[in-house]
C-alpha positions in Angstrom: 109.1 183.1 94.5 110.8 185.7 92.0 114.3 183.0 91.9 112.4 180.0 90.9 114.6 178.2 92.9 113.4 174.2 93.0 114.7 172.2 96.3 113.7 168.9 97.9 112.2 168.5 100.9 109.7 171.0 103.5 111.6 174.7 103.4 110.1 177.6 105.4 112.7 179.9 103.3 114.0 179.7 99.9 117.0 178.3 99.7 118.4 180.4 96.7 117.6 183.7 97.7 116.0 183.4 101.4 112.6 184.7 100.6 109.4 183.0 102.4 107.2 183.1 99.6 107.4 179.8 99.2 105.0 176.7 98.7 105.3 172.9 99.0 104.2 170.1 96.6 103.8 166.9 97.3 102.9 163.5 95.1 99.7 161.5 96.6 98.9 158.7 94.7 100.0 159.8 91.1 99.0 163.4 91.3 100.4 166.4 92.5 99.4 168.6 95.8 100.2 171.4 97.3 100.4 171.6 100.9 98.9 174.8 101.0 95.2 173.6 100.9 96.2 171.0 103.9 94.6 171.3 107.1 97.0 171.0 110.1 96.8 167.4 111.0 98.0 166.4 106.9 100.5 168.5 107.3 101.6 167.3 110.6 101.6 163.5 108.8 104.0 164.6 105.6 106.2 166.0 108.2 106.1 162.2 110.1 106.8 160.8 107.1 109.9 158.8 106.6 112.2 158.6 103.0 115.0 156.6 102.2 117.1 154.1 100.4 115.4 151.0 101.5 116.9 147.6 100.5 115.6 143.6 101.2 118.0 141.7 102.7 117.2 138.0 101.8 118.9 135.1 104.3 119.5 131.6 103.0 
């Protein structure tokens, strides 16, 4: 878009200056992707997808 606004996450708008020309990118595997060139059933699986601070708890 013309802002070059970066965010996290899947937007359907920009979040700097609303516009929807906007694309996602995603890391598979050591390389970047864009989302664009996904079928529906990919995208539908990022979107399942599940992030966050994870920690092991280890009992004694």
């Amino acid at each position: 878009n013309t802002c070059n606004e970066v965010s996290r996450g899947l937007q359907e708008n920009c979040i700097g200056c609303g516009s929807e020309d906007v694309y996602g990118v995603t890391r598979i595997v050591g390389y970047y992707s864009k989302i664009t060139n996904w079928n529906k059933n990919k995208i539908g699986e990022l979107k399942d997808r599940h992030s966050g601070n994870y920690k092991l708890v280890v009992s004694e």
